[in-house]
C-alpha positions in Angstrom: 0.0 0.0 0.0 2.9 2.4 0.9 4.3 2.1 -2.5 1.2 2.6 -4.0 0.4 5.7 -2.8 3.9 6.9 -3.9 3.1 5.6 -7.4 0.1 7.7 -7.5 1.7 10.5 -5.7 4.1 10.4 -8.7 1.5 10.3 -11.4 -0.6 13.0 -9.4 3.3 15.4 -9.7 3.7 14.2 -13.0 -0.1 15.0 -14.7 1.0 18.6 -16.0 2.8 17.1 -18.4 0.2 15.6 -20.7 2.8 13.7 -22.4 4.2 11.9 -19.9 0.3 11.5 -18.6 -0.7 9.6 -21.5 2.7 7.2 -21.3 2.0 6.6 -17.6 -1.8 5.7 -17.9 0.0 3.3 -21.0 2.3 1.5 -18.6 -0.5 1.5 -16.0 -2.6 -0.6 -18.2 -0.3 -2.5 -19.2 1.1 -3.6 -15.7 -3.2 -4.7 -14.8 -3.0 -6.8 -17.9 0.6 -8.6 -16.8 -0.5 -11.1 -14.1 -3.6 -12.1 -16.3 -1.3 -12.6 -19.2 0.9 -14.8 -17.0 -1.5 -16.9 -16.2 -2.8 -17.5 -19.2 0.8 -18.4 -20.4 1.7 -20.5 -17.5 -1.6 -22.4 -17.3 -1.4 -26.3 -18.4 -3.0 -27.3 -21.4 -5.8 -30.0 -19.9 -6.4 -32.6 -22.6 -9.8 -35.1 -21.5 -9.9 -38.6 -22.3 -12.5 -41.7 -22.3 -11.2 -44.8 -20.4 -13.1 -46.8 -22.8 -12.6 -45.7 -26.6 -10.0 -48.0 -27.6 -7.8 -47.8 -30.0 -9.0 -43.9 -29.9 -8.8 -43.1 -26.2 -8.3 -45.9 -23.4 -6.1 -46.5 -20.2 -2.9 -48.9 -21.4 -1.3 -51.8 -19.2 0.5 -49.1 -17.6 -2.2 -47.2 -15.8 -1.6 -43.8 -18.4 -4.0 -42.4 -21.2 -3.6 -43.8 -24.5 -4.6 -44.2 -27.9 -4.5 -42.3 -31.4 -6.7 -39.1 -30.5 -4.7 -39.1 -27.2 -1.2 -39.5 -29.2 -2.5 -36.3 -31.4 -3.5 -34.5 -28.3 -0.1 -35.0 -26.8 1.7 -34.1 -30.6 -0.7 -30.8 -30.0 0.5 -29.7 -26.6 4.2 -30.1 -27.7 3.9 -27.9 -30.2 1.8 -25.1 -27.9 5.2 -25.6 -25.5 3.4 -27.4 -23.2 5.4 -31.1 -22.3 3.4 -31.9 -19.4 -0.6 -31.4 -20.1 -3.2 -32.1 -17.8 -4.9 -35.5 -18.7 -8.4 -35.8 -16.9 -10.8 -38.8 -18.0 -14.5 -38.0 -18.6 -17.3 -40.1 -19.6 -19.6 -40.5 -22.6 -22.3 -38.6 -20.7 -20.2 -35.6 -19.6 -17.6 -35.4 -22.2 -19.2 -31.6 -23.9 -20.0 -30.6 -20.4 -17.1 -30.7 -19.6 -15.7 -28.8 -22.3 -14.9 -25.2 -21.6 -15.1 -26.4 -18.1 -12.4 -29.1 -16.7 -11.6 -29.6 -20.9 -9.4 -27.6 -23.6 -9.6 -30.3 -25.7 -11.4 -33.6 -26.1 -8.8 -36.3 -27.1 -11.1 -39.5 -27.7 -14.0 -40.7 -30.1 -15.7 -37.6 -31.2 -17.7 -37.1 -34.0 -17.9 -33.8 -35.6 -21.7 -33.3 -36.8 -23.2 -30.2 -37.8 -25.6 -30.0 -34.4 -22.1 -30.2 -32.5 -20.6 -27.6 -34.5 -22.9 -25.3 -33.0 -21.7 -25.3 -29.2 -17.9 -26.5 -29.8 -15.6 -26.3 -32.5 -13.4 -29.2 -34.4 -9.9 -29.4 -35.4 -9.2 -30.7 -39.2 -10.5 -34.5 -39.4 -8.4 -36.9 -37.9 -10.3 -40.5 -38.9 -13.2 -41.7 -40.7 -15.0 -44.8 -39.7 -18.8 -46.2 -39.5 -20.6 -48.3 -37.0 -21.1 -51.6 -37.5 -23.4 -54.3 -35.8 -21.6 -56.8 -33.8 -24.1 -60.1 -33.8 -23.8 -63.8 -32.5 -22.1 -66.0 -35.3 -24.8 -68.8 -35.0 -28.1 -66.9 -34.6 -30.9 -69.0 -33.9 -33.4 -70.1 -36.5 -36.0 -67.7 -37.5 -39.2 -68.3 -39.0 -42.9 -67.4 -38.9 -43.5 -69.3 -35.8 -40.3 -67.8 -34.2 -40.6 -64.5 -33.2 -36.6 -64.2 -31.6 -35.8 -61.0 -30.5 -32.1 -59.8 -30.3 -31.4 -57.5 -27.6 -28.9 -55.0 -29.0 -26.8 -52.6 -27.1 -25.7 -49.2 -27.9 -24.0 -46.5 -26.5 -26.2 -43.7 -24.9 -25.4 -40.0 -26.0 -23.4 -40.7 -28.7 -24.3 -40.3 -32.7 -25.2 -44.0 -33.2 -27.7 -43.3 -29.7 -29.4 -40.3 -31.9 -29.9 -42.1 -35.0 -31.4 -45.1 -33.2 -33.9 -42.5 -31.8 -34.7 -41.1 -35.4 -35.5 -44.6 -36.6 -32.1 -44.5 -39.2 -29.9 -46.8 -38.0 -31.1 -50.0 -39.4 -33.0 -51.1 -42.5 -34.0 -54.1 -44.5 -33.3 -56.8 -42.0 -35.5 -59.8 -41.6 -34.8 -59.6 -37.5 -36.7 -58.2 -34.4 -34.4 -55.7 -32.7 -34.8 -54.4 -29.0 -32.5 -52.0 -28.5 -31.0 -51.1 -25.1 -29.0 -48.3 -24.0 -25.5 -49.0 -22.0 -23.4 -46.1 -20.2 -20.1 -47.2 -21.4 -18.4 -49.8 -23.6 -16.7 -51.4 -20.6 -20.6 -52.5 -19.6 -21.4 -53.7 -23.2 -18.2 -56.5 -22.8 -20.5 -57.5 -19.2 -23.4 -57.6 -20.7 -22.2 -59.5 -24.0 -20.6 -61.7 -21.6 -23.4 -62.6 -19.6 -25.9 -62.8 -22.5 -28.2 -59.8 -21.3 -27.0 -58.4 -25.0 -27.4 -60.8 -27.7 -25.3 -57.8 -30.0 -24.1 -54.2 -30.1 -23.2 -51.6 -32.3 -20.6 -49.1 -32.2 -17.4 -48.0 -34.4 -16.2 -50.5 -36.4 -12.8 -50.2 -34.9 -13.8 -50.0 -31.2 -15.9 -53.1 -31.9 -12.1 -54.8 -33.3 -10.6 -53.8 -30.1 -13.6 -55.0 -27.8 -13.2 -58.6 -29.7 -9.7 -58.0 -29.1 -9.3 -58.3 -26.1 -11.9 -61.1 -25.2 -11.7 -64.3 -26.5 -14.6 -65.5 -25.2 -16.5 -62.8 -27.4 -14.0 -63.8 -30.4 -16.0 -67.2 -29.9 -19.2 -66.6 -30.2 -19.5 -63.1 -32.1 -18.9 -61.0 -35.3 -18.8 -58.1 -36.8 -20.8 -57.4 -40.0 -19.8 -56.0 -43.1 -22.5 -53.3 -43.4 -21.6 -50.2 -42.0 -24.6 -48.5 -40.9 -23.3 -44.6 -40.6 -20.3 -42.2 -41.3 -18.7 -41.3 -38.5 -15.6 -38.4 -39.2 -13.7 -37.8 -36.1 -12.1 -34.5 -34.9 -10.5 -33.2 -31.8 -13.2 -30.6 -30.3 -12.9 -27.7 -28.3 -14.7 -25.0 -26.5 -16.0 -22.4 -29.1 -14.0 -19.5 -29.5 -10.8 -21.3 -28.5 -9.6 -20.3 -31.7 -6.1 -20.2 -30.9 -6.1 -23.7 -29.7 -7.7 -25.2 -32.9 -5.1 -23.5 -34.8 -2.7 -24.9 -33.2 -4.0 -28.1 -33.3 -4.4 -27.8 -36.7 -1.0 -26.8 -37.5 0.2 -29.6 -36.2 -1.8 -31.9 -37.8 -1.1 -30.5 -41.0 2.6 -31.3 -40.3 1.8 -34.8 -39.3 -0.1 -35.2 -42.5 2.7 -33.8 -44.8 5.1 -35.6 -43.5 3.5 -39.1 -43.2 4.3 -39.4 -39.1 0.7 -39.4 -39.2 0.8 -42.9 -40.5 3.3 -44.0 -37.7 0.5 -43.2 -35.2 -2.0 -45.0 -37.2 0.3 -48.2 -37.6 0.6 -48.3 -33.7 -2.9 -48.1 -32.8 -5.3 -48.6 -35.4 -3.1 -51.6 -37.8 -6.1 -52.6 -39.7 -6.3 -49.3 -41.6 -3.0 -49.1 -42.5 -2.9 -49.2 -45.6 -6.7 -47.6 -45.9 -6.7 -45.1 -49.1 -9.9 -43.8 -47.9 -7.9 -42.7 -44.8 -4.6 -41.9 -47.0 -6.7 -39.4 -49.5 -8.6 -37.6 -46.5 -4.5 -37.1 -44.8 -3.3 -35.8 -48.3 -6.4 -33.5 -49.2 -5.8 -32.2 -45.5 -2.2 -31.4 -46.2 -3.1 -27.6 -46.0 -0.5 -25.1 -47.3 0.6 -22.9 -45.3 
């Protein structure tokens, strides 16, 4: 307090001299505005993950986030200068709550769609995939007599949820679907296990990874060739964070040019390596500068 009053003591001697007036009210300003630029500068990226979006966004045998949106993420916050980003895990339900709250960027499964695009935005596309129905491979016999029902899961607020809802999902099958919502894939793998689900859909590559890493499930169940949506992933954030997106985009755009990008996609996703549906969207995304 002492000094401050000298400070304005000093301005007060100083404010003949409109001059010097204008240069002090200049450097005035700009001391306010120092701490808050600081912080803004010293603050850690925080990057949000789903435990259970594999290969996209899981936990590894090691306890730490991992997976190819997470891998991005991580190429992202290097290139901001930040080594050592906050990683907080949110769920399906709360992941776009949580946005412009606890998250600066959303580093899992995420589709962009044009309804999302209106309260977040999207980096360039990172992946394109479709869901797929994941069904017994003996399914019992049908006929006019039989009236089997398969009890099919599906994750709740998620794109494949909202086109279930809409009645566009499925189409031109001969079987009686009930569908029933689950809160995460970790329950689906339960409930397939158990036999309360009969099937499920999801991402074609999320169901790979679920089969993946249950034999049991390998046994009994398959995943069909019909893809029943598009599905083009991005890394969101909170709207007007343009100077994140940017970044984020700038370091895609590196990792498309110079073909890392396929190094990441080798590692986690190894069934699409040689995808030229994936190769075109990296080289059209190859943005010049």
């Amino acid at each position: 307090m002492v000094l401050l009053r000298r400070m304005l003591r000093l301005v007060q001697g100083l404010q003949r001299y409109s001059w010097m007036h204008i240069v002090l009210r200049a450097v005035s300003v700009a001391l306010l505005l120092l701490p808050a630029m600081a912080k803004a500068d010293s603050d850690d990226l925080a990057l949000c993950y789903r435990e259970d979006a594999a290969p996209f966004s899981y936990i590894d045998d090691a306890g730490k986030p991992a997976g190819f949106s997470v891998d991005l993420c991580l190429r992202a916050s290097e290139h901001m200068g930040q080594s050592n980003p906050q990683l907080i895990a949110v769920s399906v339900e709360n992941r776009f709550e949580e946005l412009g709250k606890t998250c600066d960027v959303l580093c899992e499964a995420t589709t962009m769609t044009l309804d999302r695009r209106k309260d977040m935005e999207f980096s360039l596309i990172i992946f394109v995939t479709g869901t797929a129905l994941l069904y017994p491979r003996e399914l019992p016999e049908k006929n006019d007599q039989n009236d089997e029902v398969l009890t099919v899961g599906l994750l709740s607020d998620t794109t494949t949820h909202n086109k279930w809802k809409s009645g566009n999902l499925i189409s031109g099958s001969t079987w009686n679907f009930e569908f029933k919502s689950v809160p995460s894939h970790d329950v689906a793998v339960q409930e397939l296990e158990s036999g309360i689900l009969d099937a499920y859909i999801a991402d074609r590559e999320i169901l790979e990874a679920i089969l993946e890493g249950s034999q049991n499930l390998q046994n009994k169940l398959q995943i069909g060739l019909r893809s029943l949506s598009y599905e083009p992933y991005a890394l969101a954030v909170p709207m007007g964070a343009d100077d994140i997106r940017i970044r984020i985009d700038e370091t895609l755009v590196e990792l498309f040019r110079s073909g890392e990008i396929d190094d990441i996609l080798v590692e986690h996703v190894p069934n699409r390596r040689f995808d030229p549906i994936l190769a075109e969207l990296f080289r059209m995304q190859s943005l010049p500068d």
